[in-house]
C-alpha positions in Angstrom: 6.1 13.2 -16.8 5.7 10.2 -19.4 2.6 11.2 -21.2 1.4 12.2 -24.4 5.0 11.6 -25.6 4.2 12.2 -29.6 4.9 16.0 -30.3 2.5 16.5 -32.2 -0.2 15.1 -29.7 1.7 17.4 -26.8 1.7 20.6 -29.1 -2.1 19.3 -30.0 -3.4 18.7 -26.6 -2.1 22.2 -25.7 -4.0 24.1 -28.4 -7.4 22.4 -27.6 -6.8 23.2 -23.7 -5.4 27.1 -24.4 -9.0 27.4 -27.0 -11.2 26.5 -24.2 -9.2 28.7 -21.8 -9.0 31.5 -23.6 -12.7 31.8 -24.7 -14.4 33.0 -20.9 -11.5 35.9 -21.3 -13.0 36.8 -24.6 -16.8 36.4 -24.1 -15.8 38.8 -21.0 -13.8 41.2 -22.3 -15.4 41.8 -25.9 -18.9 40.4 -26.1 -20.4 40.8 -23.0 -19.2 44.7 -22.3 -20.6 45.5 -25.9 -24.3 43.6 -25.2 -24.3 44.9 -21.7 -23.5 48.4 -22.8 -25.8 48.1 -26.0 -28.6 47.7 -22.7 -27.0 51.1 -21.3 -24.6 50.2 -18.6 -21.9 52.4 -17.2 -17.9 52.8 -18.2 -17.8 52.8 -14.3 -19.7 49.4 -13.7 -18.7 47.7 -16.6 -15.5 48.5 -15.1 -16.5 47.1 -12.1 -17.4 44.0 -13.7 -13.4 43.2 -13.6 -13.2 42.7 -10.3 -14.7 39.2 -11.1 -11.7 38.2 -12.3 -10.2 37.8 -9.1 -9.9 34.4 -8.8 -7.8 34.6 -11.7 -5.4 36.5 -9.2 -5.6 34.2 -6.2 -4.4 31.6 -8.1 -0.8 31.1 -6.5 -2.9 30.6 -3.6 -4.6 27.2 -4.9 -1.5 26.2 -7.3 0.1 24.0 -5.5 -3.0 22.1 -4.3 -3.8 21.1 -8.3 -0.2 20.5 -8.7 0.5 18.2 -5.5 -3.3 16.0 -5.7 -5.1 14.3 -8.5 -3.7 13.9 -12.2 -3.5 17.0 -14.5 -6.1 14.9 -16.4 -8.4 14.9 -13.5 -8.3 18.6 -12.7 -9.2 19.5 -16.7 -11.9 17.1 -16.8 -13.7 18.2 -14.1 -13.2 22.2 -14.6 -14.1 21.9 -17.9 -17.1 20.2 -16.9 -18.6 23.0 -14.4 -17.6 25.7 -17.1 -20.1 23.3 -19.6 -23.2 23.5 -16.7 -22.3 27.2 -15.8 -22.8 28.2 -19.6 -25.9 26.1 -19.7 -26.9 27.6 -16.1 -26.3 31.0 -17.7 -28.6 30.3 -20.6 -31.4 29.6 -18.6 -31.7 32.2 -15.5 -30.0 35.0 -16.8 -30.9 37.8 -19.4 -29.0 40.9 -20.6 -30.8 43.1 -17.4 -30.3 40.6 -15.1 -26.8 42.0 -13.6 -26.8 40.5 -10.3 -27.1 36.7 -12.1 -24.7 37.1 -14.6 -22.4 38.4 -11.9 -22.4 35.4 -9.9 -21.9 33.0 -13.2 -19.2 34.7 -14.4 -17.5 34.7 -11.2 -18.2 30.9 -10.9 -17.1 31.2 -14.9 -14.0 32.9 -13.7 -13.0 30.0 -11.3 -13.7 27.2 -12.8 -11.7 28.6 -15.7 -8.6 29.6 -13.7 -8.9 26.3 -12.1 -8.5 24.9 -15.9 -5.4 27.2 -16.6 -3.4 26.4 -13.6 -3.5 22.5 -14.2 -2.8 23.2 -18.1 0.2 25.9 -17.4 1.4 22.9 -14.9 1.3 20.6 -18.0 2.4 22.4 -20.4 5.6 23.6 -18.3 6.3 19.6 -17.3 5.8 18.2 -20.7 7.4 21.1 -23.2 11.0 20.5 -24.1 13.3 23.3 -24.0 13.7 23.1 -27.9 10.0 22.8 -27.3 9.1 26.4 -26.3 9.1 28.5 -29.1 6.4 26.3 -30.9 4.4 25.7 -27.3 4.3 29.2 -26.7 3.1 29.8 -30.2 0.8 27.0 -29.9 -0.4 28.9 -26.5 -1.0 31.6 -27.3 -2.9 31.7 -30.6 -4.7 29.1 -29.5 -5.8 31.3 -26.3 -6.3 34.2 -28.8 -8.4 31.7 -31.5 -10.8 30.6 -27.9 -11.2 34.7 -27.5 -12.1 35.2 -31.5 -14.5 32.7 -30.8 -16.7 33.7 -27.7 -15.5 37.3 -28.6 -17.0 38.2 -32.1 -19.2 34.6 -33.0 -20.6 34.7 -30.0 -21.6 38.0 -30.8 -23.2 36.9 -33.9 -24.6 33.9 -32.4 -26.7 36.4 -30.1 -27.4 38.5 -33.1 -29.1 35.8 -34.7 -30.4 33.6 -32.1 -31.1 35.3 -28.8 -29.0 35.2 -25.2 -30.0 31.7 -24.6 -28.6 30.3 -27.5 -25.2 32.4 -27.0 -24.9 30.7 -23.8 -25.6 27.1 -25.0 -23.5 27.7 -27.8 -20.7 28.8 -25.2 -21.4 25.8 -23.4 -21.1 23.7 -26.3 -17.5 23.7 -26.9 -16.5 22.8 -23.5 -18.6 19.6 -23.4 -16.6 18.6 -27.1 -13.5 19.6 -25.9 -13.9 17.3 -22.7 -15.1 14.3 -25.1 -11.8 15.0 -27.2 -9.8 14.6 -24.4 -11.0 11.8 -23.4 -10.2 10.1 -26.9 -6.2 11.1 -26.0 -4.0 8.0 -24.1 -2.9 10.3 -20.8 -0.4 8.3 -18.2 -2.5 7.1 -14.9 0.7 8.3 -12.3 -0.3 10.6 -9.7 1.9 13.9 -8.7 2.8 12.4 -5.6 4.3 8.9 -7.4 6.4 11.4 -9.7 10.3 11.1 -9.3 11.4 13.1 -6.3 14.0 15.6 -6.1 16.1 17.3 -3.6 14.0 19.8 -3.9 10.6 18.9 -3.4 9.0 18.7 0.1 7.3 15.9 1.7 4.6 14.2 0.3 1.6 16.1 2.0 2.9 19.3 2.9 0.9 22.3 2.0 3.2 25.8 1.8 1.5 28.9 2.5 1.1 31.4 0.4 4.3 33.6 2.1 6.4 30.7 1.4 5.2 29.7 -2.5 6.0 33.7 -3.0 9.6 33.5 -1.3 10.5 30.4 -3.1 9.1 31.8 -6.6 11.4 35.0 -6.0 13.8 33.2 -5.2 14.4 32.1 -8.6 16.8 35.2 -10.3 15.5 37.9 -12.6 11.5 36.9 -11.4 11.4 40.4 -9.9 11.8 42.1 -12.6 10.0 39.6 -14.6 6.9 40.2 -12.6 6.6 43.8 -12.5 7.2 43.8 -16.6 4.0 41.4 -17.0 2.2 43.4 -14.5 2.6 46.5 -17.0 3.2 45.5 -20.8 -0.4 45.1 -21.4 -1.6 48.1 -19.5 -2.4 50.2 -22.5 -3.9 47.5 -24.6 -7.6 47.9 -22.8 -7.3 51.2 -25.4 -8.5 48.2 -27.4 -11.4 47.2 -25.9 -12.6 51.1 -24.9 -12.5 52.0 -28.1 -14.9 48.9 -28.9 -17.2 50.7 -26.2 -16.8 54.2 -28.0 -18.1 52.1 -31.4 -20.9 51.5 -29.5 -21.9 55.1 -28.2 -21.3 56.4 -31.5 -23.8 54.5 -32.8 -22.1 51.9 -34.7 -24.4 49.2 -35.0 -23.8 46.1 -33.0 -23.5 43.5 -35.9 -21.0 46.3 -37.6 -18.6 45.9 -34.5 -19.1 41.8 -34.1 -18.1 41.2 -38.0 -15.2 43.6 -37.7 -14.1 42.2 -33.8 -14.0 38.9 -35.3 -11.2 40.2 -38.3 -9.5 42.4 -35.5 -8.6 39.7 -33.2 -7.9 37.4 -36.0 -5.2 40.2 -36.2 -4.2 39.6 -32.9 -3.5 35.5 -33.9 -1.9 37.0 -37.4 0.6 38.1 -34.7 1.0 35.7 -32.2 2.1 33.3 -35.4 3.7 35.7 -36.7 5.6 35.9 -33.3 6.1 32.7 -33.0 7.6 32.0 -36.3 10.4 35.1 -35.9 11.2 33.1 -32.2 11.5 29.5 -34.0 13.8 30.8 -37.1 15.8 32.5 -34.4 18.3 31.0 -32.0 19.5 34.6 -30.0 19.0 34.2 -26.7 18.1 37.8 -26.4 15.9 37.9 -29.7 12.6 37.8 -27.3 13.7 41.0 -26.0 14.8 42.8 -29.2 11.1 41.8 -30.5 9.1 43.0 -27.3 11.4 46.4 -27.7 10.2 46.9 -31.1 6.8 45.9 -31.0 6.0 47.9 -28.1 7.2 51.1 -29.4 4.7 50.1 -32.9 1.9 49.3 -30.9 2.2 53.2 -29.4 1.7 54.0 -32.8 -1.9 53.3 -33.7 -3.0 53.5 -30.0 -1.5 57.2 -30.7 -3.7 57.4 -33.9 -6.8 56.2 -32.1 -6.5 59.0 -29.2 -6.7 61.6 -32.7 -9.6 59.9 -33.7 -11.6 60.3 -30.7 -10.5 64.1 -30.6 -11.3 64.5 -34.9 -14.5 62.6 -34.4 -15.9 63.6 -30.8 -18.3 61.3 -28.7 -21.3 62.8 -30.2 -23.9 59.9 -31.2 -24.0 59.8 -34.6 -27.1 57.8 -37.0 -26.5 54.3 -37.6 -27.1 54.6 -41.1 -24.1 57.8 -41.8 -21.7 55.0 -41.0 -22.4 52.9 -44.0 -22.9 55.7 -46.4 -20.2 55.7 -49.0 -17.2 57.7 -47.9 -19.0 60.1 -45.6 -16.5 61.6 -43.2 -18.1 59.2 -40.2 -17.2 55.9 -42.9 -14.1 56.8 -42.7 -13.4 57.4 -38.7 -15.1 54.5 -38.9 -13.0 52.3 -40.7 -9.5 53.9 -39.8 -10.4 52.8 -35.7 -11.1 49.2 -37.0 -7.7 49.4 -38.6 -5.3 50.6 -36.2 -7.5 48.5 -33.7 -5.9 45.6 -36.3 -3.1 47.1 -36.3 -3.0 47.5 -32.1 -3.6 43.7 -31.7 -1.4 42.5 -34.3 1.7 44.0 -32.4 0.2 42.8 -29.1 0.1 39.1 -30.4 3.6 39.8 -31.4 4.8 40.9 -27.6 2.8 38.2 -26.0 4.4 35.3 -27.7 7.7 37.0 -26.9 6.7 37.5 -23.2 5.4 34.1 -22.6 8.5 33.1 -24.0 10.8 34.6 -21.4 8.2 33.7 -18.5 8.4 29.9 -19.8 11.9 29.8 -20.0 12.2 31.7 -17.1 9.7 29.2 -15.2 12.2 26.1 -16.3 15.3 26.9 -14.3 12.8 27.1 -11.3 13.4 24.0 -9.0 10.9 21.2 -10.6 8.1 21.0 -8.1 7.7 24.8 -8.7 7.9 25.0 -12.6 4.3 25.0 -12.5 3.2 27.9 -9.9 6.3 29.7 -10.5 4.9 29.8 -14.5 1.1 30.6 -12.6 2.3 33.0 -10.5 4.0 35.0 -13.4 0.9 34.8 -15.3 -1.7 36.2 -12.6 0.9 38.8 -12.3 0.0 39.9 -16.0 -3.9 39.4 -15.2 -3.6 41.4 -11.8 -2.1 44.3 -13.4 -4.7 44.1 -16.6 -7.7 43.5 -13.9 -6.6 46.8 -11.4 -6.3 49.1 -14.7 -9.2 47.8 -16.3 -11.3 48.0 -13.1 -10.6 51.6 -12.1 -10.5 52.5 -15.7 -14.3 52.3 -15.9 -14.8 54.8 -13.0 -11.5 56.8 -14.8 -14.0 57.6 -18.0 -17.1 58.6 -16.4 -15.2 61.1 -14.1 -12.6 62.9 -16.4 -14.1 61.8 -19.9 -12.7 59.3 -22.8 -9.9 61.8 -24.0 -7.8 62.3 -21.2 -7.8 57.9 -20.0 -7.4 57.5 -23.6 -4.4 59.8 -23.2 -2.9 57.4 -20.2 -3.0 54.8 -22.4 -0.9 56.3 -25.4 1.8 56.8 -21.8 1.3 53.8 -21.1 2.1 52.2 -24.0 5.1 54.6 -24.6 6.4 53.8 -21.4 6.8 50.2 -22.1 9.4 50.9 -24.5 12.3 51.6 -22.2 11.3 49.2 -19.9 11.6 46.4 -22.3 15.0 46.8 -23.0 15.9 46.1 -19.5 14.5 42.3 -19.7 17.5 40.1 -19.4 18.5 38.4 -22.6 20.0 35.2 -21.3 18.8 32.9 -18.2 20.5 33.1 -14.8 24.2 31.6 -15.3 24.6 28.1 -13.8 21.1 27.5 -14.6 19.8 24.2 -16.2 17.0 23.6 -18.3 15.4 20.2 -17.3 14.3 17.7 -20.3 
């Protein structure tokens, strides 16, 4: 693909699409759940509120139609141009009580959005170099993690100060900016179906189903094994986000939890870079495994820590003000769940880089013509195992009570230790990266 041939304008390009993309996943997984349970609404249907991620799941379905028509250019402009009037839609018919309507827009949200990631995962997979992937992972990641910071904690803030309305416009905002920024970038006019052919790729206008985009995605070694790792890795981490909720129902004011989100996900960028760097400085083939071995047996720490906490301090409301007294024994909960929430995401940034690592360089020893959706597929792996959890979760807590889920998540996150070591540190013999 001859375009945006600069490195620094790939690399750049990349970061402003992964910031847009990331910021629906944060808005839905940090602010919303906190506003909406501020307004009293169940674990169980706050939970529920995960199944409209699904589209974010059937996307091997609709991959290779965004690969196989239109430009990559086309698909981003336009996507990002219904998530821009679904924000502004949002802003103007919805409110905190009305369920039903922000429902429907964040499904739309959902699609739209998933739409976005597919053609920029399809990009970034065609125009990344093998030397290349280190820094584009690192690039995609904190760049994902900065758009969730964003509609995450400021949006918070923004709804804090302003009202609903002006959360949603300010959502909005971004995407209409990011679509005029594109548009300043010189991007190659050639269609997919004009790109150079290979023995591999099938007729112009043929449209595999699903059974067959799954049997040749499989087909590519160690993708098994591959997809049931993403599936689980990130199982424990919505200890994260629960605990958020348990901030909340303690009585932790709302602007408390927005300024410290904001510093805790920042921890979770700290450690994507972070990430990223170790995998640059390093040429081991099998250092993205040693990393996601470690890392996953630190992140069991403070998850570990955070399951004490909830025992020590007991779900008990307490007054808003006992939480900003000087070192009063609530203070202090307080402020040690912020930290090894910190200390939770950091490693988690840490493992994703890694992870998306092996999935990238996994996804370029696929044929070429599948680089894209076998990389997509892989991905909605990760978000179909996160989205199951998290939806059943929900339900989980108002049935058995916070202590013995939290419990499944300390498992959880212990389990992913062995499991890790199994990833294979070297691709397939025989297999070629493509320049």
């Amino acid at each position: 693909m001859a375009l945006l041939r600069p490195k620094w304008l790939r690399l750049l390009t990349l970061a402003l699409l992964y910031f847009v993309q990331g910021a629906p996943y944060g808005f839905q997984v940090s602010c919303l759940p906190m506003i909406l349970r501020q307004y009293g609404l169940s674990f169980t249907a706050l939970g529920s509120m995960k199944l409209l991620f699904l589209p974010w799941v059937c996307k091997p379905v609709y991959a290779p139609l965004i690969e196989r028509t239109r430009s990559k250019y086309w698909w981003l402009t336009r996507s990002m141009l219904a998530l821009g009037l679904t924000c502004i839609l949002a802003a103007w018919i919805t409110g905190p009580d009305t369920l039903t309507s922000i429902s429907i827009l964040m499904f739309a949200l959902n699609l739209f959005s998933a739409t976005q990631d597919v053609a920029t995962d399809s990009l970034a997979v065609n125009i990344l170099e093998p030397a290349e992937l280190a820094a584009g992972n690192t690039i995609q990641v904190v760049a994902y993690k900065a758009g969730s910071v964003f509609a995450g904690g400021l949006l918070l803030w923004v709804e804090e100060l302003t009202s609903w309305a002006g959360m949603f416009y300010a959502f909005g905002a971004i995407y209409f900016v990011c679509i005029f920024l594109l548009s300043q970038f010189s991007w190659a006019t050639a269609h997919p179906s004009n790109a150079t052919s290979t023995g591999d790729e099938r007729a112009p206008g043929t449209n595999p189903n699903l059974r067959t985009v799954l049997r040749d995605v499989l087909s590519v070694p160690n993708t098994g094994f591959i997809m049931g790792f993403v599936c689980f890795y990130k199982l424990c981490e919505r200890a994260e986000q629960t605990f958020s909720l348990f901030m909340i129902d303690k009585g932790v004011p709302l602007s408390q939890i927005a300024f410290w989100s904001t510093i805790m996900r920042t921890g979770s960028l700290l450690g994507s870079v972070y990430g990223g760097h170790i995998l640059t400085f390093d040429d081991a083939e099998s250092r993205p495994r040693e990393i996601i071995c470690k890392y996953s047996f630190l992140r069991s720490l403070p998850i570990t820590l955070q399951l004490i906490l909830i025992h020590q301090w007991g779900v008990a409301r307490v007054p808003s003000e006992s939480v900003f007294l000087f070192w009063n024994s609530d203070t202090v909960y307080m402020y040690l769940g912020f930290f090894c929430t910190t200390i939770t995401l950091f490693c988690a940034g840490v493992i994703t880089t890694a992870t998306f690592t092996v999935m990238m360089r996994l996804s370029q020893t696929a044929p070429d013509p599948l680089k894209g959706t076998h990389f997509t597929t892989l991905a909605t792996c990760e978000v179909g195992g996160k989205l199951l959890f998290a939806s059943l979760s929900g339900g989980l807590i108002d049935a058995l009570g916070l202590y013995p889920v939290f419990m499944s998540f300390v498992m959880l996150a212990l389990g992913c230790v062995p499991l890790a070591c199994y990833l294979p540190s070297k691709l397939p013999p025989g297999t070629k990266m493509n320049q």
